[in-house]
Every structure is written in structure tokens, then in C-alpha cells.
C-alpha positions in Angstrom: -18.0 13.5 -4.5 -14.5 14.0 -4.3 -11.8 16.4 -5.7 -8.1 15.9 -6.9 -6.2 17.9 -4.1 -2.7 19.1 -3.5 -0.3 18.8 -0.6 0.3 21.9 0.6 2.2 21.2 3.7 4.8 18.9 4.9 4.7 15.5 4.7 1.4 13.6 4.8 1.4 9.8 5.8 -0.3 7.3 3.9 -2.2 4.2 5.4 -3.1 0.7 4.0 -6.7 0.5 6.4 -8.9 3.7 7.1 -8.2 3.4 11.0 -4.6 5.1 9.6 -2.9 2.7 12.7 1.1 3.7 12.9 1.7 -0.3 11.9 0.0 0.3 8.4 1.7 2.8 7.1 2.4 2.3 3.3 3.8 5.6 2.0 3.9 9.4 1.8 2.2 12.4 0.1 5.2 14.7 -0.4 4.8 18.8 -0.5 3.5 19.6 -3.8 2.6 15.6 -4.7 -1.0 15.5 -6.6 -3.7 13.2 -5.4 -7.3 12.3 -5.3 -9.3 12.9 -2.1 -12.2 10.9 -2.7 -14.2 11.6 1.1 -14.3 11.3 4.4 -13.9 7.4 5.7 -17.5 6.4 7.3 -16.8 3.9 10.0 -13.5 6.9 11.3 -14.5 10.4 11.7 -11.3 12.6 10.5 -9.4 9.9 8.1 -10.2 10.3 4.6 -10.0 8.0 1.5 -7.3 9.0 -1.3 -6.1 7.7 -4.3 -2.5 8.5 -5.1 0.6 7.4 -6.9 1.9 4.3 -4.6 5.5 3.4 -4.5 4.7 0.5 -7.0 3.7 3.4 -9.5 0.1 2.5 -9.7 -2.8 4.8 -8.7 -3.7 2.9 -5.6 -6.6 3.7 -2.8 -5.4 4.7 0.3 -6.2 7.2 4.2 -4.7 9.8 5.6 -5.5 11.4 8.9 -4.0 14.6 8.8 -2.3 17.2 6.4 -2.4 20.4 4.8 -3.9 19.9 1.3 -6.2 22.1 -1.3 -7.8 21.8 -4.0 -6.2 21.3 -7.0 -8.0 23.8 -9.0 -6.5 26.6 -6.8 -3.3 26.0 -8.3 -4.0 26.5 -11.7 -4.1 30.4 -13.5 -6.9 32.0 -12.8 -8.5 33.4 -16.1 -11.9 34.6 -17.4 -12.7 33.5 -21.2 -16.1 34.9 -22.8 -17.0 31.5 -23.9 -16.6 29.9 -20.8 -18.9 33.1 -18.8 -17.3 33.2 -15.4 -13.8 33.2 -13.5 -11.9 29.9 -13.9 -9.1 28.1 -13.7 -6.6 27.2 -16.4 -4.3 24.4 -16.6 -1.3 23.6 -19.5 -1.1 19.5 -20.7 2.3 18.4 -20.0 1.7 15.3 -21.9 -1.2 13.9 -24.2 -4.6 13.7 -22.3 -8.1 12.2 -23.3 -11.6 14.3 -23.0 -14.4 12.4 -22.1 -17.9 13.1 -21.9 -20.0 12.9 -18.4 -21.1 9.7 -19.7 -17.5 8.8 -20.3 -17.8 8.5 -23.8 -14.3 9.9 -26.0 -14.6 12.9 -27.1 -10.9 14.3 -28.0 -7.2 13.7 -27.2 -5.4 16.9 -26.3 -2.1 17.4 -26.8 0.8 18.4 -24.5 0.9 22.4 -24.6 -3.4 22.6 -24.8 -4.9 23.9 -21.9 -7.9 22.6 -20.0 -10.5 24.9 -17.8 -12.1 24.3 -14.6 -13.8 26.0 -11.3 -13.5 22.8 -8.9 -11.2 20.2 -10.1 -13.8 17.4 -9.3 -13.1 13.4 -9.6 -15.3 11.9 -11.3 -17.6 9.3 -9.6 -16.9 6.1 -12.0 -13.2 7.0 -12.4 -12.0 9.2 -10.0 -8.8 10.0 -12.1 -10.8 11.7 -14.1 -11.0 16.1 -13.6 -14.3 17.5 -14.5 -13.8 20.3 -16.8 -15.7 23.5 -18.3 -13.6 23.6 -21.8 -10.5 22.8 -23.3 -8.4 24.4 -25.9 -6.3 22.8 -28.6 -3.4 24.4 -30.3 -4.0 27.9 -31.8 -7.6 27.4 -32.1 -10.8 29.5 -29.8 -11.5 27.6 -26.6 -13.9 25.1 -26.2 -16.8 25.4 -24.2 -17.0 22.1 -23.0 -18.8 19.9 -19.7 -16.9 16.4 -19.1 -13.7 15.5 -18.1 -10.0 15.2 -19.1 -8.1 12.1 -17.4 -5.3 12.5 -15.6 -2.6 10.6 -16.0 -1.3 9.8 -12.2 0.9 6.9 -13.2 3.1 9.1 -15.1 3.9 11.4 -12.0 2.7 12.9 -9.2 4.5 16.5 -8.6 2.7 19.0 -9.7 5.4 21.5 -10.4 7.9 18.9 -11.8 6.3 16.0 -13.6 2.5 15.9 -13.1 0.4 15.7 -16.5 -1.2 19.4 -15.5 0.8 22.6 -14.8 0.1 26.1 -13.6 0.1 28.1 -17.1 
């Protein structure tokens, strides 16, 4: 299962096929861009399948071969809340944002200035835009102990410390 990751580094280049060839390049991964590293390609040991914001502005599938990236989660505020047991990390909405259960079913809309919590910033496995998360809260009110996911909203930007829907708060 994959995670949503962050470039750490320098530029990482972007390929159309996972045998990341130099006459299929389709794009970059700029430092601090947000994407989805959804695993290792099969069939080419070291290239990896992504999903990022293409050029076009849709969350497209992609490879890579090399880079410094991390995982998303990392970036976040670390924070321990009683309800939620352990360590975590904690994220602020920077636009609205819909919770969904692990069988995808709707649970809530947050809005932008709510915060989400996780410990791993995993995709999910039917929609991979989607962050698995341990509670939410909304407004002024206790957090939420919570297991699903929040979706991201990729389409609507892709630098984390600029105009990505999540933000370090």
C-alpha cells in the first residue's frame, strides 16, 4: 500500500512508462510538490509508480526513478491528543475536504481551518487520493477520534507550503 509523499530534494523527473526512458519524460516533481507514491514498479526494480498533479492539472499515474522524497505525515505538527492515545500528526484544511469511511462511505465535510490527524499518511487502495486518518476536528469543537480517510484535493495544487489542500499547523 502506498503513501502520499513529499519531495524533499531537488527536482524529480517524471515518466510516461515505468522503464523511466529519457525519451518519455512528461514532467517534474518540484521541491516541496505533494504526490502519491503508490509502490515500487514490478517488471523495473528501483522505479516506482506515482500519482501527481500533471501539467494538464489532473491527478495523473506516473514513475520516477530517483529522488529525495518522505512521507507526508512527517511534515505535519507533531501532537499527542488524549482521545486519539498516542503521538501523531496534525494537519490544518486549507480548503473544504470530505471524510470517508474505510468503506468509503461519507461521513463529514470539513472545512478550511479544521485539522485532520494521522501517524502514516497512507493512500488508500480504491482511491489513492485519499489519506487515511486517526480523527479530525471541526471548528471549536473536542477532536474526533476517527479511522477513515479525508480526500485530498490534488487538482487544486500541489505545494505543500503554498497551495496544497493540507498545511503544517
Amino acid at each position: 500500500m502506498g503513501y502520499h509523499a513529499i519531495n524533499e530534494g531537488e527536482k524529480i523527473t517524471v515518466y510516461r512508462v515505468s522503464a523511466c526512458t529519457s525519451d518519455e519524460v512528461i514532467g517534474t516533481l518540484y521541491s516541496g510538490e505533494v504526490f502519491t507514491l503508490i509502490g515500487e514498479h514490478q517488471g523495473y526494480f528501483g522505479n516506482y509508480e506515482i500519482k501527481y498533479l500533471d501539467s494538464n492539472g489532473k491527478y495523473g499515474t506516473a514513475f520516477i526513478n530517483s529522488g529525495k522524497y518522505g512521507n507526508l505525515a512527517y511534515s505535519g505538527t507533531r501532537v499527542t491528543e488524549s482521545v486519539l492515545g498516542s503521538a501523531c500528526y496534525r494537519f490544518k484544511l486549507r480548503k473544504r475536504l470530505k471524510v470517508v469511511t474505510t468503506k468509503g462511505k461519507y461521513e463529514t465535510t470539513l472545512n478550511d481551518g479544521d485539522y485532520v490527524y494521522t501517524r502514516g499518511a497512507t493512500c488508500g487502495e480504491s482511491n489513492s487520493a485519499n489519506m487515511y486518518i486517526i480523527g479530525y476536528k471541526k471548528g471549536s469543537a473536542a477532536v474526533t477520534s476517527f479511522t477513515g480517510f479525508v480526500t485530498l484535493e490534488y487538482p487544486g495544487g500541489s505545494m505543500f507550503s503554498k497551495n496544497f489542500c493540507l498545511y503544517k499547523a
